[in-house]
C-alpha positions in Angstrom: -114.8 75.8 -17.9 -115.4 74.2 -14.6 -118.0 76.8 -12.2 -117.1 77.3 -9.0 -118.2 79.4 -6.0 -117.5 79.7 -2.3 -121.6 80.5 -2.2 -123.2 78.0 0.2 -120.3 77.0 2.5 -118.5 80.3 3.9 -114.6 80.2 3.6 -111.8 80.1 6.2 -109.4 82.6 5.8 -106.0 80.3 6.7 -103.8 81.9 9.3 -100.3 83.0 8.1 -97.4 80.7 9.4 -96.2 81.1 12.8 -93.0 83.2 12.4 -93.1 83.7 9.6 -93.3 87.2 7.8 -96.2 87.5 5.3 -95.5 87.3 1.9 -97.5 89.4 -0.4 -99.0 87.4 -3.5 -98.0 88.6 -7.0 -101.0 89.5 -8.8 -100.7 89.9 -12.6 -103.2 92.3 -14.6 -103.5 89.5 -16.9 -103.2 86.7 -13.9 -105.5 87.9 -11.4 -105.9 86.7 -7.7 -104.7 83.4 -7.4 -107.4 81.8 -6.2 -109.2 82.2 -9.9 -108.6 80.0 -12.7 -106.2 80.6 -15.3 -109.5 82.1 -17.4 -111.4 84.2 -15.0 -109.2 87.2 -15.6 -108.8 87.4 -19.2 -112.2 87.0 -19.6 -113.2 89.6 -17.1 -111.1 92.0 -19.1 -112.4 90.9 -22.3 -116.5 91.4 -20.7 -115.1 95.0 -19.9 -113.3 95.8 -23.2 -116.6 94.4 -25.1 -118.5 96.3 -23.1 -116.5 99.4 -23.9 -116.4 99.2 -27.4 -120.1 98.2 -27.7 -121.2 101.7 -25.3 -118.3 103.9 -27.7 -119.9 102.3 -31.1 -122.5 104.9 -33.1 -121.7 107.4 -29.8 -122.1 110.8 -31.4 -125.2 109.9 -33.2 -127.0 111.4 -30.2 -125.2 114.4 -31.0 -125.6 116.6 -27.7 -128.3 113.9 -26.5 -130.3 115.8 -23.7 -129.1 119.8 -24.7 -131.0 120.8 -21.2 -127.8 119.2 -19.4 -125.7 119.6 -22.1 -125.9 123.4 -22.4 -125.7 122.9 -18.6 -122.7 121.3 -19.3 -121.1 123.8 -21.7 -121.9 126.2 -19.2 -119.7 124.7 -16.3 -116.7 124.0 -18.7 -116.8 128.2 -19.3 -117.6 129.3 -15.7 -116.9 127.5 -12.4 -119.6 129.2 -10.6 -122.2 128.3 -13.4 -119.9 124.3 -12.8 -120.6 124.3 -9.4 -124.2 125.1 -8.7 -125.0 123.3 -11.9 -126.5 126.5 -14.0 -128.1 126.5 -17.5 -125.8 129.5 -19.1 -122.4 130.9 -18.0 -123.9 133.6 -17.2 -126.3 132.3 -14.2 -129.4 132.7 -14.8 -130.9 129.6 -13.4 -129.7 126.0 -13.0 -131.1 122.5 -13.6 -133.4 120.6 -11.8 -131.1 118.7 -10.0 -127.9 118.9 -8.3 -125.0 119.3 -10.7 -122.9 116.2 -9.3 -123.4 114.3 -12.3 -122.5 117.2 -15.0 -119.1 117.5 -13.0 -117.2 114.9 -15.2 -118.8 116.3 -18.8 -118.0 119.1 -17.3 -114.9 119.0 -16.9 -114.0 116.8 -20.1 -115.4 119.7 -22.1 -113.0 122.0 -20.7 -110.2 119.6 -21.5 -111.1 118.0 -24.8 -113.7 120.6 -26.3 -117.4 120.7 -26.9 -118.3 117.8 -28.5 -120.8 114.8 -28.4 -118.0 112.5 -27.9 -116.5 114.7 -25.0 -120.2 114.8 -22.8 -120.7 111.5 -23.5 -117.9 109.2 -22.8 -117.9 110.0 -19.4 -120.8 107.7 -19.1 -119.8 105.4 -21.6 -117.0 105.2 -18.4 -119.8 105.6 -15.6 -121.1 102.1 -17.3 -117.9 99.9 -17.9 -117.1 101.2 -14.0 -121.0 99.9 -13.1 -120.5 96.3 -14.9 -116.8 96.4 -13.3 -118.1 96.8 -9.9 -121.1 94.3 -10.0 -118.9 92.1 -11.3 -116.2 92.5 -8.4 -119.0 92.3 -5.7 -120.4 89.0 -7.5 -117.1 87.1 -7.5 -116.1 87.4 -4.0 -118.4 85.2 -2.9 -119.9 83.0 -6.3 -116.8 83.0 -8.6 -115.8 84.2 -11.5 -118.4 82.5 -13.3 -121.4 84.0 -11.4 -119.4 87.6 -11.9 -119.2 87.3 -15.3 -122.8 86.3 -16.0 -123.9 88.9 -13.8 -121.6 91.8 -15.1 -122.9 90.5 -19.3 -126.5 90.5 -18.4 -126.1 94.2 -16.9 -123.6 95.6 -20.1 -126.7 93.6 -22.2 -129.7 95.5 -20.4 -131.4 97.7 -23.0 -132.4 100.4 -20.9 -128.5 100.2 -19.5 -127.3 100.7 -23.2 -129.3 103.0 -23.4 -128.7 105.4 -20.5 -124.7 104.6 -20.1 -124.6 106.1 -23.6 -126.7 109.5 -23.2 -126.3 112.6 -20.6 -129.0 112.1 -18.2 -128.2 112.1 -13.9 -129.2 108.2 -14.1 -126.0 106.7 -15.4 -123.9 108.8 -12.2 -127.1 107.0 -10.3 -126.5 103.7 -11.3 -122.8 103.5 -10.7 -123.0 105.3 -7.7 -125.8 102.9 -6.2 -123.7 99.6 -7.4 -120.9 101.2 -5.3 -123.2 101.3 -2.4 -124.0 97.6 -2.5 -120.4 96.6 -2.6 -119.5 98.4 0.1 -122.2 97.1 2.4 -121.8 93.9 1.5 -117.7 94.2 2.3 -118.9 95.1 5.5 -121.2 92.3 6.3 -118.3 90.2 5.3 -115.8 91.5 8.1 -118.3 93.9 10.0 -115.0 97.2 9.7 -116.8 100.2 10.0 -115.0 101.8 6.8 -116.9 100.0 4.8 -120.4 101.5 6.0 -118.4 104.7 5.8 -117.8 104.5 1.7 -121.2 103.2 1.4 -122.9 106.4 3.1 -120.3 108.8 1.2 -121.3 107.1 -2.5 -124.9 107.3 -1.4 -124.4 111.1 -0.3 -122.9 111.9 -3.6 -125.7 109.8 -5.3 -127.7 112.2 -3.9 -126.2 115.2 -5.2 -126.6 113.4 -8.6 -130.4 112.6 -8.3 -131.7 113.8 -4.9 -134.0 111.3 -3.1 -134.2 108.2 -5.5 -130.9 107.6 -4.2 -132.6 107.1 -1.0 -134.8 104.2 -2.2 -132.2 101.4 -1.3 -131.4 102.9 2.6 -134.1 101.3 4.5 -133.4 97.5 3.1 -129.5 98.0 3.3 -129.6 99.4 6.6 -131.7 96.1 7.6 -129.4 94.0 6.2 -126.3 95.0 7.9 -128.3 95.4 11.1 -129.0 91.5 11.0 -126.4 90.2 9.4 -123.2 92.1 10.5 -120.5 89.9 12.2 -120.1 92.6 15.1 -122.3 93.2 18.6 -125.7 94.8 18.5 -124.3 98.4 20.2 -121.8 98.3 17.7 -124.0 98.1 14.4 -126.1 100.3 15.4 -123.1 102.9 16.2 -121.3 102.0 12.9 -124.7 102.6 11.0 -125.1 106.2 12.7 -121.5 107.0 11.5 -122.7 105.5 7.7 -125.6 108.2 8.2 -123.4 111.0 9.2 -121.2 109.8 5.8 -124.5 110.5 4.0 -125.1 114.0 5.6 -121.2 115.2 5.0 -120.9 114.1 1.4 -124.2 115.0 0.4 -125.0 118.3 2.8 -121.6 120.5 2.2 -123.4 121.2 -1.6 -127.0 122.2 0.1 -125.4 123.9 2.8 -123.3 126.3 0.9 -126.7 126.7 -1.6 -129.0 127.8 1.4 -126.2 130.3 3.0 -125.8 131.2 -0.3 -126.6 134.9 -1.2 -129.8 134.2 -3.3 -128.9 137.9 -4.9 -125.5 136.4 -5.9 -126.4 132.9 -6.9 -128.8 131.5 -10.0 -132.0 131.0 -9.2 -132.5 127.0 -8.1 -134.7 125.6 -11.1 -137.4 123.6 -10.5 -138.5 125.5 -6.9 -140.8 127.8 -7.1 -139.3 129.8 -4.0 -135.3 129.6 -5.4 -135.2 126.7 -2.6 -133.1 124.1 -3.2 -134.7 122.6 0.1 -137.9 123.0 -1.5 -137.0 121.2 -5.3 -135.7 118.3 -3.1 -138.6 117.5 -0.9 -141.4 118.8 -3.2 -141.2 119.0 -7.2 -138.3 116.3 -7.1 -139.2 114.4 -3.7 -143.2 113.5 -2.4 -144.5 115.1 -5.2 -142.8 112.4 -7.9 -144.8 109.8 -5.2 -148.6 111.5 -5.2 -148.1 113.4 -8.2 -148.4 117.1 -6.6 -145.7 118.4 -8.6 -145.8 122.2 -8.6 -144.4 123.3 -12.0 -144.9 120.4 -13.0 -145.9 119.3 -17.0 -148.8 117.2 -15.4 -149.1 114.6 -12.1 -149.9 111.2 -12.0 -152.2 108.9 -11.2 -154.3 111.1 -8.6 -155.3 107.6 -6.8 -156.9 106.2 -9.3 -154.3 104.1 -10.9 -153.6 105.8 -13.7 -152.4 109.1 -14.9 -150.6 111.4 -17.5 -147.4 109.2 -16.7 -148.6 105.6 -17.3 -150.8 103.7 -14.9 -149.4 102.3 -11.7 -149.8 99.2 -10.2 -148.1 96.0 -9.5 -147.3 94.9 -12.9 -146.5 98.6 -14.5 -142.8 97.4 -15.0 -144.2 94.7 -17.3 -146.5 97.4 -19.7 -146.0 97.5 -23.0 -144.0 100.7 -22.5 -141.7 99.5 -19.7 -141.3 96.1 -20.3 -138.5 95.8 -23.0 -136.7 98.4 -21.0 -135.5 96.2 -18.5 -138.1 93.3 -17.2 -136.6 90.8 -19.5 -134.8 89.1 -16.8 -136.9 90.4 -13.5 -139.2 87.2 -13.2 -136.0 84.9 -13.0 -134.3 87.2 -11.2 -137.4 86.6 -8.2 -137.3 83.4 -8.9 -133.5 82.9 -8.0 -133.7 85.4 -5.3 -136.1 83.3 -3.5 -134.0 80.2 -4.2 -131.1 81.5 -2.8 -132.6 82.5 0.1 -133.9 78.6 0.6 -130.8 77.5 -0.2 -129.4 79.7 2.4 -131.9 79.2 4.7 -129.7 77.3 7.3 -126.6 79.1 7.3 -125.7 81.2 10.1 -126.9 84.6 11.0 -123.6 86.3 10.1 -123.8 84.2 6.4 -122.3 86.9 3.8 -124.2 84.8 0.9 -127.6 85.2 2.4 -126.6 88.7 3.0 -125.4 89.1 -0.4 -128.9 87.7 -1.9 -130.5 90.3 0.7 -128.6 93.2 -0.1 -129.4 92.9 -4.0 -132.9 91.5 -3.4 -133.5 94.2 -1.0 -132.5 97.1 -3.4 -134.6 95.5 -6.2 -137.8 95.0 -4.1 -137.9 98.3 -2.8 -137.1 100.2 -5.9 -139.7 98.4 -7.8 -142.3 98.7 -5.0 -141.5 102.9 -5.5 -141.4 102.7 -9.8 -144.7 100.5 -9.7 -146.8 102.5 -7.7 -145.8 106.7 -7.7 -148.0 109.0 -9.6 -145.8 111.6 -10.4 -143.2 112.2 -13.3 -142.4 108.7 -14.7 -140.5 108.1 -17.1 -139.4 104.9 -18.9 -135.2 105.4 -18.6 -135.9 105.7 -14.9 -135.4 102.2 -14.6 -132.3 101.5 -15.5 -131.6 102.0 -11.7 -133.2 98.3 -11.5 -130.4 97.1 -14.0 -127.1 96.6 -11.2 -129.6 94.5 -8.8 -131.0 92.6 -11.3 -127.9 91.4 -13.0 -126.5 90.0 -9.7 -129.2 88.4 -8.5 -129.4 86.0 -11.8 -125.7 85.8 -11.5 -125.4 84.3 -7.8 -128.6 82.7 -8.2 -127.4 80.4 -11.2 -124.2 79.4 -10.0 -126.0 78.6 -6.7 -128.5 76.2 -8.1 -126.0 74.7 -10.6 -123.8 73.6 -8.1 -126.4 71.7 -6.1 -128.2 70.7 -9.6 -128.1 67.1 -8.6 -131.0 68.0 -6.1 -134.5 68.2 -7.6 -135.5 71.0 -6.4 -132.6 72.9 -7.7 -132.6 71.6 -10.9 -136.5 72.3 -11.2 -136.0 75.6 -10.1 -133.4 76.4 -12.9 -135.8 74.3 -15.3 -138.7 77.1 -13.9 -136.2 80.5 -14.2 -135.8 79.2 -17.3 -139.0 78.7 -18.6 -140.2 82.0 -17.0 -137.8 83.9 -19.2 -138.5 82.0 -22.8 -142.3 82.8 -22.0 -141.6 86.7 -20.9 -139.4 86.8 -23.8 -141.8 85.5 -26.2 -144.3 88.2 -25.1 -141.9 90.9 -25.1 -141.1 90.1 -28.8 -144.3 89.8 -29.7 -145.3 93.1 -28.8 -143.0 94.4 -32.1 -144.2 92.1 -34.4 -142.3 93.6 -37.1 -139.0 93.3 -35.3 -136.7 90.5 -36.3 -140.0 87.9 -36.1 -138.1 84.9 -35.8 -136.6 85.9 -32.9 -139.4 85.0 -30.6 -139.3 81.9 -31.5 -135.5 81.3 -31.0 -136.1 82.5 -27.3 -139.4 80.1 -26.9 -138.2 77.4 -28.7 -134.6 77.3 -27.4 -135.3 78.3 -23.5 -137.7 75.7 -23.4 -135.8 72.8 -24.3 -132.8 74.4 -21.7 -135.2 74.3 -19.4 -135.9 70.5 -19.4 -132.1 69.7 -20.2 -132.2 72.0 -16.6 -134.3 69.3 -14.8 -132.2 66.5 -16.0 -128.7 68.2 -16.3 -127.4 66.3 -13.4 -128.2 62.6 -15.3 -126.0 64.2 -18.9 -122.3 63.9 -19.3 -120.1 66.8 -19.1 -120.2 68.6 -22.5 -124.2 68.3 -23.3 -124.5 69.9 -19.4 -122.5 72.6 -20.7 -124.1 72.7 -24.3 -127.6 73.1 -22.3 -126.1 75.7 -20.3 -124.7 77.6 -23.3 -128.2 77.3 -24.7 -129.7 78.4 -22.1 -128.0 81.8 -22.0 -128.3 82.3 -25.3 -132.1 81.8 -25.2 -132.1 84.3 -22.0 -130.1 86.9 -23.7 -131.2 87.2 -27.3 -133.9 89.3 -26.8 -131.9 91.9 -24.3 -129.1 91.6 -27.3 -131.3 93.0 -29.7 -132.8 95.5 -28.3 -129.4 96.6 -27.2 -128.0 96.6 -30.6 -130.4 98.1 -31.7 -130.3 101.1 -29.4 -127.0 100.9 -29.9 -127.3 101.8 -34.1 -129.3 105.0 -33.2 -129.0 108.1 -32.1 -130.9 109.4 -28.9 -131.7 113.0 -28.2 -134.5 115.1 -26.2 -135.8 114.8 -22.6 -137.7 111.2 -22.9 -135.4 108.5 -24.2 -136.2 104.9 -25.0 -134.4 101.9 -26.0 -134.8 98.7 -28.6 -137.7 99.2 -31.3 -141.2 100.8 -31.0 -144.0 98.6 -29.1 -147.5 98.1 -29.6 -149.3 99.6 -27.0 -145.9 102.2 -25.4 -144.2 104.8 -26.4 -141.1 102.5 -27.5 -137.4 103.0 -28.9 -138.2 103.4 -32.6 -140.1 106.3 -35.1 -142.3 107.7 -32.6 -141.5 106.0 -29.8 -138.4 107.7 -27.7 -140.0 111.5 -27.0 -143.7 110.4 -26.6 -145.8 112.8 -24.4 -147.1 111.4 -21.2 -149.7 108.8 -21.0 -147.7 106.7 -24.0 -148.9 106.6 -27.2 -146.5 107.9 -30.2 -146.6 111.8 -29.1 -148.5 114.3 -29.5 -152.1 114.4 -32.3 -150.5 114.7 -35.7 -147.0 114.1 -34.9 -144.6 112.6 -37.6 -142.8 109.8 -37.2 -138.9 109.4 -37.5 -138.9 112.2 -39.7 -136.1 114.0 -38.2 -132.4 114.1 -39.1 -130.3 114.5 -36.4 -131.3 115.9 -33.1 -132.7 119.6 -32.5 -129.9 122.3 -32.4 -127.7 119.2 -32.4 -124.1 118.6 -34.3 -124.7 116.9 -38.0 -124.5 113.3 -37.1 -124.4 109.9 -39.6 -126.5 107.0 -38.6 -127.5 103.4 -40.5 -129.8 105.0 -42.4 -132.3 102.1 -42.4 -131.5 100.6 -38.6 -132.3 97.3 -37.6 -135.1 95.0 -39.2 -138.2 96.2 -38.1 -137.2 100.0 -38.2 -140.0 101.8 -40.4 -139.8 105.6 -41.9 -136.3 105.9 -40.5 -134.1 108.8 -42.0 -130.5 109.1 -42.6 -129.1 110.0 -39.4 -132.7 110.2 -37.2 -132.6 111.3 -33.6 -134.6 109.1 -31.5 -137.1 110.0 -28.8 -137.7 113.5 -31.1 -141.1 114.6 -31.0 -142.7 117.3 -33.3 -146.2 119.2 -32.4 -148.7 120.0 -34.9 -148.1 121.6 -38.2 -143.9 120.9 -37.4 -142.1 120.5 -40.3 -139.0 118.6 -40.3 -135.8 120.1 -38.2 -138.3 123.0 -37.4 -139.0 123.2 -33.9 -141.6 125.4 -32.4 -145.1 125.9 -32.5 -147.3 127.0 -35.6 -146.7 130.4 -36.2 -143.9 130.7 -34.2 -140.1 129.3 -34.5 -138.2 127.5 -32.2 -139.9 126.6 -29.5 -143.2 125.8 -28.0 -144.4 122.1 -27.0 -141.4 120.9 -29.1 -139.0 123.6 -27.7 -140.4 121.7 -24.3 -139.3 118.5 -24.8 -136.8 118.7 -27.6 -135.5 121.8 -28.0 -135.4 124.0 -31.3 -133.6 123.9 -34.5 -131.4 126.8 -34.9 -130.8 127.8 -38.7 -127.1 129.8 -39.8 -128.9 133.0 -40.1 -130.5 132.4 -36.5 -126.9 131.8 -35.3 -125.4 134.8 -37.1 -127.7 137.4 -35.5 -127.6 135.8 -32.1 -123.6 136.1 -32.2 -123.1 139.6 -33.5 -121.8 141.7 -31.4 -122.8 139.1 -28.4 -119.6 139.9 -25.9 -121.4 143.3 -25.1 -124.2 142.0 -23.8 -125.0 139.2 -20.5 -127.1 136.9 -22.5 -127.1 137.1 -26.4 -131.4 136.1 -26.0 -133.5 134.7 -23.6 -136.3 132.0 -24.6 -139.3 130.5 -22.7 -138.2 127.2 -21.4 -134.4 125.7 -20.8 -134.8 123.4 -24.4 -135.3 126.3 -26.1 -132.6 128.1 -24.5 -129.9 125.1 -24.4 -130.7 124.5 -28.6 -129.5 128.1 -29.3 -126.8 128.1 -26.3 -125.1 125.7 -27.9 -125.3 126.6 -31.6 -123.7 129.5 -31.1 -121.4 129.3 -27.8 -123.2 132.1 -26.2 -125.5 132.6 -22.7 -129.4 132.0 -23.7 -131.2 132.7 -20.6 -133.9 130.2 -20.0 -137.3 132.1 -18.6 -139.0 129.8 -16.3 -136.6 126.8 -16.2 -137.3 123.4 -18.1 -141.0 123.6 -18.0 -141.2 127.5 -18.5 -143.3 128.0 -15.1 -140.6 128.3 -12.9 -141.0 132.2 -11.7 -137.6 132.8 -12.7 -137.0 136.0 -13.8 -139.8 138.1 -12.9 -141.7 140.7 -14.9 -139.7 143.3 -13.0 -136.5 141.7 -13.3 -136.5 141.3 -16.8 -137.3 144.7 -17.7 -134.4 145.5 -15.4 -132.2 143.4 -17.2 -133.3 144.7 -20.5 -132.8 148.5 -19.3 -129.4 147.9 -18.5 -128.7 146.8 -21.7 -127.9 143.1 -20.4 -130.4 140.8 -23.1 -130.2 141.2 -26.9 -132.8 139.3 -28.3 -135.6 137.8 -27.0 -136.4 134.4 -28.9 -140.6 133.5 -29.3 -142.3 130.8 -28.5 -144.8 131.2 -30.3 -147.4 129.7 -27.3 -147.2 132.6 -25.1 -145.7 131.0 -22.2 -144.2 128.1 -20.8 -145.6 124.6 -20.0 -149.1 124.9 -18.1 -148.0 128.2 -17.4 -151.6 130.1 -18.1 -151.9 133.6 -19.3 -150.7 134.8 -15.9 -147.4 133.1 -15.6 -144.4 134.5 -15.4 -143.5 133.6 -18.7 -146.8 135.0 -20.2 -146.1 138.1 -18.9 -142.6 138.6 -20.3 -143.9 136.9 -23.3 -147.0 139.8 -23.7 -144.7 142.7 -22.5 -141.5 142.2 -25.3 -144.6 141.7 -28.3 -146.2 144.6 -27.3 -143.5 146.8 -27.2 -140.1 145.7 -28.9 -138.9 144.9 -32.9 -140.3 141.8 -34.8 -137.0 140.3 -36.8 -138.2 137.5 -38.6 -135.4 135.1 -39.7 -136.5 131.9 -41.4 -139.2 130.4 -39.5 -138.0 132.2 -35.9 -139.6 135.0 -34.7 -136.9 137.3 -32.5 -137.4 140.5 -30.7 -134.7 142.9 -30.8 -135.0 144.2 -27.4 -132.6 147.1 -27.8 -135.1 148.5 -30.3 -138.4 149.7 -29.1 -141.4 148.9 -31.6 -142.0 152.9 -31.6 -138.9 153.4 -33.2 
């Protein structure tokens, strides 16, 4: 396989023949352009189809994954209203906390296909093969097929990527959506057509209404970019990046606008705000207050200043933390390292040079997400970075293929050597932080990378086949560790609001038995918490599993749901608080087990009423909603403090008959919700005056029956 690219020297696109009419080239699906050698295609095809079957493998072991979006989910396929403002029941009570762009597919693939685990979550198995597809496509343009492939493997390969391409969270949507964005930009520093900057400002828009203002993050650097490097005048950048901001308000705004106008009488209350503002969740709860930590309704802030906080501490090097770290920073210190090198090796090219642009765009959107994720106090959470995975992946991509083909100069060929050796060592120490898991892998990655690293610095002085054999070695030294924490992710099942991939850490939250649902701050959960002890997820569809995992897996049951976190006195599947079912701090983060008997009450007689219950917070509310098919109404929203309904309201709904049951907590409220929250008070008026039914270890209020009588 010979590596070629069109990186350093820009290509001249050969007029057609003077009278001559243009003939359009064949292209084969199997052929590809013909530029590319008689390999490039296949094995681009073959790097998707891997890619596809490794995201589909052990799927619906996560069973409904995150219930909070997938009851959302449910909801849409059975009401278009509840599909298009993204509510939490059919019915339309309340909605996420977040626009509903990216429970639009599930959505609809529920409606077609059925509830299932299989039908929410392939369409992000999709949302990833489409991310590797499109780094790959923006990589080869310029480097080769070579540079694309390496960069679309080590993205499919990320852990935190196999991990969030495989679950039901807004980051997949995110990811694909800000891939897309690069692409486009970077097509329109190549030929400087407006259009491009167009698409780029529409995907950005809708990445908005996937994940509000993290989608944001990557503007300011792109915008620069173009600005400098753009092959047009200065008047007409700067016109052509006013119309890519006018692409950003038009496919983003038409969603808020209709919300605001919205009849809030008519509508379901926007979760997350504490004023039914959608304005309001974007720019506060989900907006400054993830950066300072001042997150009204919020389960806790960040690091107040001071560096540290309920979410992890911030700083510089919090990507690299025990927690974070085998996420995604695997690859991030070569990654800089090759970032910088292209720029050197780009240093003299002209202004307009699309492969200094190229290694601007991707180094740009990595910098200035990392710069954000390092330092904001408020809700962190480890999954969050996967957003870092599509800049990553093409920087190590480009940056390779660059240096190789000037390899007979030192300084390239000592700057592989050092990418190298950066990645054995930050290997090493990533391994070493599971000491139990697969122990002789560490070494592999030290061992191996280390000797590719000095075949790097004299790879220009060895014959064709041992330049290759040091090459092959060198990306099996870079990706082992990546590998395994992917397949090991991979041969588990993921459920609850805080995910994590490969095994448990010492030090972090981790993947493994008390690792994935671990309460803020890291460590393995909450005082007294049992490890791995649960089968399947909460409220979730009966799922298999391997039973024992991968090596290093300890107290692992048949069939466990990662990241599932039990409070105090929990027994297994049993989710609530002591003396009180289905709910609580587990009902919080993980949502409830629902026995049969729980589901037969719940569905008798449930067409004549609104809801068939309502439960303090939307994990509660989503494990019962979809056990039984029916509209839960979720009092207070995800946390249980949003002051949705109110006192009043809910006794208005109960007197016309609209709620049967109401479902206990057992904590008297919601999530830092105090004694006078909303939630509190609804919780204190239905015990004081409605029927205890006691079925199995869930307490439920009939609220058509009055305690008096």
């Amino acid at each position: 396989m010979t590596i070629t690219s069109t990186a350093v020297q820009e290509p001249i696109t050969p007029a057609p023949d003077a009278g001559q009419p243009k003939q359009p080239v064949p292209r084969r699906l199997w052929r590809g352009r013909p530029e590319d050698p008689s390999w490039a295609r296949p094995a681009f095809l073959g790097l998707l189809l891997v890619t596809t079957v490794l995201y589909l493998y052990n799927l619906s072991a996560s069973g409904y994954a995150n219930s909070f979006y997938s009851a959302a989910v449910q909801a849409g396929s059975e009401s278009w209203k509840a599909f298009f403002f993204g509510s939490l029941d059919a019915a339309n009570a309340i909605t996420v906390d977040k626009p509903p762009a990216s429970l639009w597919p599930m959505a609809l693939s529920v409606k077609i296909f059925g509830l299932s685990s299989w039908a929410i979550l392939v369409p992000e198995v999709l949302m990833g093969v489409g991310t590797v597809a499109v780094v790959y496509a923006a990589v080869r343009r310029r480097f080769g097929p070579a540079a694309g492939l390496i960069s679309g493997g080590v993205l499919a390969l990320t852990p935190v990527a196999a991990l969030m391409f495989r679950f039901n969270n807004p980051d997949a949507m995110l990811a694909l959506l800000m891939a897309v964005t690069c692409y486009f930009v970077i097509r329109a520093v190549e030929d400087g057509r407006t259009k491009w900057l167009l698409w780029a400002g529409a995907a950005i828009g809708f990445a908005f209404l996937a994940k509000t203002l993290q989608a944001f993050l990557i503007l300011p650097p792109l915008a620069l970019v173009y600005g400098a490097c753009a092959p047009v005048a200065v008047k007409k950048r700067i016109g052509q990046l006013a119309a890519g901001l006018a692409a950003i308000v038009v496919s983003g705004g038409w969603w808020v606008a209709i919300v605001e106008l919205w009849p809030a009488s008519s509508r379901p209350y926007i979760g997350g705000s504490q004023n039914n503002s959608f304005l309001e969740l974007t720019f506060g709860y989900n907006g400054l207050g993830r950066l300072n930590g001042e997150e009204t309704g919020s389960v806790g802030g960040g690091g107040g200043g001071a560096g540290t906080g309920q979410w992890g501490e911030t700083g510089w090097d919090r990507l690299f933390s025990s927690s974070i770290g085998g996420q995604i920073s695997w690859l991030i210190p070569a990654a800089l390292i090759l970032l910088i090198a292209g720029l050197v090796a780009t240093r003299k090219a002209e202004r307009t040079s699309v492969t200094r642009g190229s290694f601007l765009v991707w180094g740009g959107a990595l910098l200035t997400t990392m710069l954000v994720f390092s330092y904001m106090q408020g809700i962190f959470h480890e999954y969050y970075t996967v957003a870092l995975a599509p800049y990553i992946a093409p920087l190590i991509g480009m940056g390779a293929v660059v240096l190789w083909e000037q390899r007979e100069k030192a300084w390239a060929s000592l700057t592989l050597a050092g990418a190298m050796t950066a990645t054995a060592g930050w290997g090493y120490v990533l391994l070493n932080r599971s000491s139990d898991y697969l122990p002789w892998l560490k070494w592999l990655v030290l061992v191996g990378g280390l000797v590719a690293a000095l075949g790097l610095i004299f790879v220009s002085r060895l014959g064709r086949r041992l330049a290759l054999g040091v090459v092959g070695l060198g990306l099996v030294a870079a990706l082992a560790g990546p590998t395994a924490y992917t397949l090991t992710t991979v041969s588990e099942g993921h459920s609850g609001s805080i995910v994590t991939a490969g095994p448990s850490v010492q030090g972090g939250r981790g993947g493994g038995p008390g690792g994935g649902g671990g309460f803020p701050g890291g460590g393995g959960g909450m005082p007294g918490q049992q490890n791995g002890q649960q089968g399947g997820g909460m409220g979730q569809p009966p799922t298999g599993g391997f039973g024992g995992g991968m090596p290093g897996r300890q107290n692992q049951g048949q069939g466990q749901g990662q990241g599932q976190n039990q409070v105090p006195g929990q027994q297994n599947g049993e989710g609530g608080m002591p003396g009180g079912g289905g709910g609580g701090m587990g009902g919080l983060l993980n949502g409830a087990s629902v026995s049969d008997e729980a589901k037969s009450l719940l569905t008798e007689n449930a067409e004549d009423y609104t809801w068939s219950a309502a439960a303090i917070g939307a994990q509660n509310a989503a494990s019962y909603q979809l056990s039984t098919g029916e509209p839960v109404m979720a009092i207070g929203g995800f946390n249980g403090t949003d002051p949705s309904p109110t006192l009043a309201q809910f006794k208005e709904y109960v007197a016309d008959g609209k709620i049967h049951y109401f479902i206990s907590s057992g904590s008297g409220g919601g999530m830092g919700g105090g004694d006078s929250g909303t939630s509190s008070q609804i919780t204190e008026w239905v015990e004081a005056n409605f029927k205890q039914v006691t079925v199995g270890s869930a307490t439920f209020y009939d609220l058509t029956h009055e305690a008096s009588s």
